[in-house]
ROBA-980396 format. One line per 2 residues: number of its first residue (from 1); their letters; for each residue y, z, x of C-alpha. Coordinates in nm, 4 decimals. Layout:
NUM = A = Y/Z/X  ... $
// end
This chain:
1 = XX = 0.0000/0.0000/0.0000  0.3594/-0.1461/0.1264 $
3 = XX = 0.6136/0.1455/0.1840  1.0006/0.0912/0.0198 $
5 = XX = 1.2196/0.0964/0.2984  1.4530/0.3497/0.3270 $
7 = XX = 1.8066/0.2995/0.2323  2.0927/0.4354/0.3501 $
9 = XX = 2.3298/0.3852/0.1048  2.4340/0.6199/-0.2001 $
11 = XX = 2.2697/0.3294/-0.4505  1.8999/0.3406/-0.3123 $
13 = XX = 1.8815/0.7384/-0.2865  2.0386/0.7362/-0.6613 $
15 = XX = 1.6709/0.7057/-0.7961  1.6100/1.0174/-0.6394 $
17 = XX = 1.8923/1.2284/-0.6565  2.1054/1.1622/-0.9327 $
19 = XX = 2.2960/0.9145/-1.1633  2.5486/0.6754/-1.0960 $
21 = XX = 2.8869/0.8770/-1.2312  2.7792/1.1395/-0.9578 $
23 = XX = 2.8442/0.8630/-0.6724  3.1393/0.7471/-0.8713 $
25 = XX = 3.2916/1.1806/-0.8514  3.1558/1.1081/-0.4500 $
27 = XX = 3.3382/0.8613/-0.3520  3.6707/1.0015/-0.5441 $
29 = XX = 3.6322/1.3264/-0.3395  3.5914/1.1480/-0.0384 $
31 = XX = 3.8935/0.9262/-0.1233  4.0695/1.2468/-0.1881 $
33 = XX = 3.9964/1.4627/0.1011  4.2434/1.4594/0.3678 $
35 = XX = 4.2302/1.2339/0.6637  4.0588/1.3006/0.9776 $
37 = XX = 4.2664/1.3275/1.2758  4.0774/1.0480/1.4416 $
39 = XX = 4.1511/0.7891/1.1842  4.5335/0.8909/1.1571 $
41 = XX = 4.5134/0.8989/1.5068  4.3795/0.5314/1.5314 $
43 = XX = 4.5972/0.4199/1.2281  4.9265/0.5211/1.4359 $
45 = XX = 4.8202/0.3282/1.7596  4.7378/0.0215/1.5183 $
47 = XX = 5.0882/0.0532/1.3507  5.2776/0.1038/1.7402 $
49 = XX = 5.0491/-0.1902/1.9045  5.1548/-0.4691/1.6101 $
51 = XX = 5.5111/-0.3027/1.6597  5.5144/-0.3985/2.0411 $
53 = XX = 5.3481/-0.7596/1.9739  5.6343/-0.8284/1.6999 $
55 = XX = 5.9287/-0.7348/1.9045  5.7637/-0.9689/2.2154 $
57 = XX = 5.7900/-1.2907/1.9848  6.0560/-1.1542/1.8412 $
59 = XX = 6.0249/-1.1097/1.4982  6.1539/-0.7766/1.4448 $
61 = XX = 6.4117/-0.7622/1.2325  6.7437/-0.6846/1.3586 $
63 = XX = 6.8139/-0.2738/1.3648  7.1082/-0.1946/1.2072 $
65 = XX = 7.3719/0.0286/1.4804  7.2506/0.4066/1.3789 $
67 = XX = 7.4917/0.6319/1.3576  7.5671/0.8552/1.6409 $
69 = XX = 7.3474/1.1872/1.5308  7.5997/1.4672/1.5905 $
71 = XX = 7.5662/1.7795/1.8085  7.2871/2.0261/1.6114 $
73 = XX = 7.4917/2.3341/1.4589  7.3640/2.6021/1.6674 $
75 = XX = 7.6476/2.8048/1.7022  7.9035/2.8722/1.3200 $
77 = XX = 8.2553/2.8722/1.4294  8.4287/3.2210/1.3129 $
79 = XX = 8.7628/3.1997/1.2174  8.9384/3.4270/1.4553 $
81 = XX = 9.0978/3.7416/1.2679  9.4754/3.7336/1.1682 $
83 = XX = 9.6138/4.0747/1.2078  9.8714/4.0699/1.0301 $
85 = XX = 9.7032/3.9236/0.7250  9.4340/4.2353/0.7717 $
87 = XX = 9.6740/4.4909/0.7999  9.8959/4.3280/0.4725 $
89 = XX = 9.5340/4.3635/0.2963  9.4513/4.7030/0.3940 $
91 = XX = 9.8357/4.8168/0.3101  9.7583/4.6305/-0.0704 $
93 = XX = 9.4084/4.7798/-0.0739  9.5482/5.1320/-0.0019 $
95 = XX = 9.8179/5.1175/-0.2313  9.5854/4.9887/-0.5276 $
97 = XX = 9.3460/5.3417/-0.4744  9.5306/5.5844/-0.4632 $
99 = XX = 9.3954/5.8574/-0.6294  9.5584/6.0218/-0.8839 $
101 = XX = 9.4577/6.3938/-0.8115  9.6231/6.5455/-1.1163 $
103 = XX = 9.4070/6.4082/-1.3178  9.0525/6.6322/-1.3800 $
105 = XX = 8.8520/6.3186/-1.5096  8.8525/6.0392/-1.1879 $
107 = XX = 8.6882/5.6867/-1.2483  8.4170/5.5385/-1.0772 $
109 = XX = 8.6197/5.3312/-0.8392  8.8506/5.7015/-0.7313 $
111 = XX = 8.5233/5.8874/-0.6754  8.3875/5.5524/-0.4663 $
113 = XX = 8.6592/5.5649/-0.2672  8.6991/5.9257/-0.1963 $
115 = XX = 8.3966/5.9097/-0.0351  8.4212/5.5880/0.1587 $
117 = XX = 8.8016/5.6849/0.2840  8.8668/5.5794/0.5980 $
119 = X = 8.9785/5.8434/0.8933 $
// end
């Protein structure tokens, strides 16, 4: 008696292990999974080799003149301090609290800043 040979495909094993809408859910999860480093890997030098062939004959399209990129914003520029302007806003801020001490029943904002008064 002839032995089947052996396939190595999905299709011939299907007999055996299962139906055909489990090779279709398969394939879809292998089509889903993420790619291997290897292929992306290959896929880049692919898309750099044809890049290098094009721009030999020339056939690359013109690049239009990128901008300049500008300096990366490491450092925030601070506004120096105008000392006048502080001390005219302190003056305004101390006038606005004082604290009427006659009064028994103080407000939020006079017990605040009774406690928070600068020395």
């Amino acid at each position: 008696m002839a032995r089947a040979k052996k396939s190595r495909s999905m299709r011939g094993k299907l007999g055996k292990t299962g139906s055909k809408e489990q090779m279709k859910e398969q394939n879809k999860a292998r089509k889903a999974s993420s790619t291997r480093r290897f292929a992306t890997k290959k896929s880049k030098e692919r898309k750099e080799q044809a890049h290098k062939k094009l721009d030999r004959l020339g056939l690359l399209p013109e690049k239009e003149a990128a901008p300049a990129a500008g300096r990366p914003r490491r450092f925030v520029f601070v506004k120096p301090v105008d000392e006048a302007a502080e001390q005219a806003k302190a003056d305004a801020m101390a006038k606005s609290n004082d604290i009427d001490t006659d009064s028994e029943d103080l407000s939020l904002d006079e017990l605040l800043s009774a406690f928070t008064e600068e020395k």
